[in-house]
N, C-alpha and C positions, 0 to 999 in steps of 0.2 A: 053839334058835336057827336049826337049820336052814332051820324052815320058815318063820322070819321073814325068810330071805334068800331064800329059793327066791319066794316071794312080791311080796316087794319087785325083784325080777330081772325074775320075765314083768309085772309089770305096771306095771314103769317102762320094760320093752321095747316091751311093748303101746302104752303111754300115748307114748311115744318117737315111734311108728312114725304114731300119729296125730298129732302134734304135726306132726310133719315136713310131711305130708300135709295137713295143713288148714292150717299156718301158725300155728300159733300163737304159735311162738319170741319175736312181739312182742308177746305178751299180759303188762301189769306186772301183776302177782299182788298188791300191794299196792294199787294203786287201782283193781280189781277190789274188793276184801275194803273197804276200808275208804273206798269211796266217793270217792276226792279230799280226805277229812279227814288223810291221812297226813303226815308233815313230809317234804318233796320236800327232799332234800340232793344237789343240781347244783352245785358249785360252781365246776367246770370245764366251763360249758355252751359248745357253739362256735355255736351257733341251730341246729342241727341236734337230732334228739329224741334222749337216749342210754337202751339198751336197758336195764332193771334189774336189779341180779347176782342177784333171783330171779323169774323169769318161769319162763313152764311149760317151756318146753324143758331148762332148767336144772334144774328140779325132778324132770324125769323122766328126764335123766342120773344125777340124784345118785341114786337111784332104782336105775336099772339098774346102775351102778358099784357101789355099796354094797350091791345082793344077788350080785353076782356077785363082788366082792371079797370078802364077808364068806363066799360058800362056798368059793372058796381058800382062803383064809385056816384055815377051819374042817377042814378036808379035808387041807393040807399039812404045819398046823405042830400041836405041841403045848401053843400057848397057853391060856392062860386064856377061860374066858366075857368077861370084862370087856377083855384085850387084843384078843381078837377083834374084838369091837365096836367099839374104839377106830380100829385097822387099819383096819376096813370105813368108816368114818366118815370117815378120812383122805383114802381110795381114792374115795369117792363124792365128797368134796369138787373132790381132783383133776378127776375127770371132769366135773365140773360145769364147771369151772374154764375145763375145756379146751372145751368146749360153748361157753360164755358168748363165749369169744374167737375161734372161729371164727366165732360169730354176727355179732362186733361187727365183724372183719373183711370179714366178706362187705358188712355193711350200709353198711360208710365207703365201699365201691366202688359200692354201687348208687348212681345216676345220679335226680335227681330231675324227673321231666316236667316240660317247659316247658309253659307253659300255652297253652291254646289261645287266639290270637287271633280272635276271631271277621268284624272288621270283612272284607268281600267275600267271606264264607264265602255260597257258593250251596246255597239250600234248598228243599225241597217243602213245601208246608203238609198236617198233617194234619188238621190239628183247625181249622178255615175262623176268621180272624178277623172279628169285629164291629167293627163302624165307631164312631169314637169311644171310645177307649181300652179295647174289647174285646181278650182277650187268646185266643189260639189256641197251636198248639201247631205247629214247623217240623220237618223232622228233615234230619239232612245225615250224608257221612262224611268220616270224621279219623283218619288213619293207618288206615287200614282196616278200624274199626269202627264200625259204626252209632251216632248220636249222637242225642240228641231235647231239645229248648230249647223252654220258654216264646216265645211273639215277640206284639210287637204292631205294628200298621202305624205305622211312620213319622210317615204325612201324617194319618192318622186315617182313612183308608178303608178299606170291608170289603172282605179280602179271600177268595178263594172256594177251596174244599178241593183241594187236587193242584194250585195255582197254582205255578209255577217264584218264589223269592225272591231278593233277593238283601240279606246283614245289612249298614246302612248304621251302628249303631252298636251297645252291648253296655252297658248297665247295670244293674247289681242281680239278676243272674239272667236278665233280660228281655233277647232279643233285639230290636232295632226294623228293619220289616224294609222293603220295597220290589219290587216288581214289574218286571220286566224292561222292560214297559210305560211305568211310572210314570219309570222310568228314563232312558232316550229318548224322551221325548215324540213320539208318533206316530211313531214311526220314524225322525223325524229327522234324527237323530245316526247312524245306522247307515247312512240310503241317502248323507249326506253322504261317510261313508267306503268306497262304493265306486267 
């Protein structure tokens, strides 16, 4: 039994240490394996997603708890094979247990982005639009990361690559966008306001 704990120890530690590391903690292990066929029992859903009591972060506590419990266990007392493995099963549960609820702690504080409004988001074009519902490609930044949107012109005019935009509305993925130009007609509107 030793070495079935020794085992189950570095490689639910291992498997731990990459969990943490890549995120996995929100991966459901059930609709993973069984596609979306499983029977989803939510019954206390608040619209929010609730994490599942076994996901991998969980599964590689129980993991490490239960080869490191069960070599205690094995090493301190003079129990049985069979209460050994009970013990160790106990101990992995706990720790799972204790995983799971720091997880679901931490996640009820995460904070969920607002979403971006796009309407007056000022843009470059990089990918040049076609005239009459050709579609191009804008890019702009938002909290201080580069961002890249579909757009198509507004009025239906082409517009030309590295053109300044600016988004006049937002549906379906599609930016619609307009030119600073297009905007104040011949400057207009600008020399009025100085």
């Amino acid at each position: 039994m030793t070495t079935l704990f020794v085992v189950c120890f570095i490689a639910g530690l291992g498997l731990s240490v990459v969990s943490f590391v890549s995120g996995l903690e929100h991966v459901n292990v059930f609709d993973r394996v069984f596609a979306h066929r499983a029977l989803h029992l939510h019954p206390h859903a608040h619209g929010g997603r609730r994490a599942s009591m076994v996901n991998a972060a969980a599964i590689t506590a129980f993991l490490t708890w239960f080869g490191g419990g069960g070599l205690l266990i094995e090493r301190l007392t003079p129990w049985s094979p069979r209460l050994i493995a009970t013990g160790a099963i106990v101990i992995g549960a706990v720790g799972a247990s204790v995983i799971n609820s720091v997880i679901g702690r931490l996640a009820r504080d995460e904070a969920v982005a607002a979403p971006l409004s796009m309407l007056g988001v000022v843009a470059r074009t990089t990918i040049p639009i076609r005239a009459v519902d050709g579609t191009g490609e804008i890019v702009f930044r938002h909290a201080g990361t580069r961002r890249v949107c579909g757009a198509r012109s507004d009025d239906g005019r082409a517009i030309a690559k590295g053109t300044e935009v600016i988004v006049t509305r937002y549906e379906k993925g599609i930016a619609y966008v307009t030119t600073w130009d297009e905007l104040a007609p011949a400057n207009g509107a600008l020399k009025a306001l100085e």
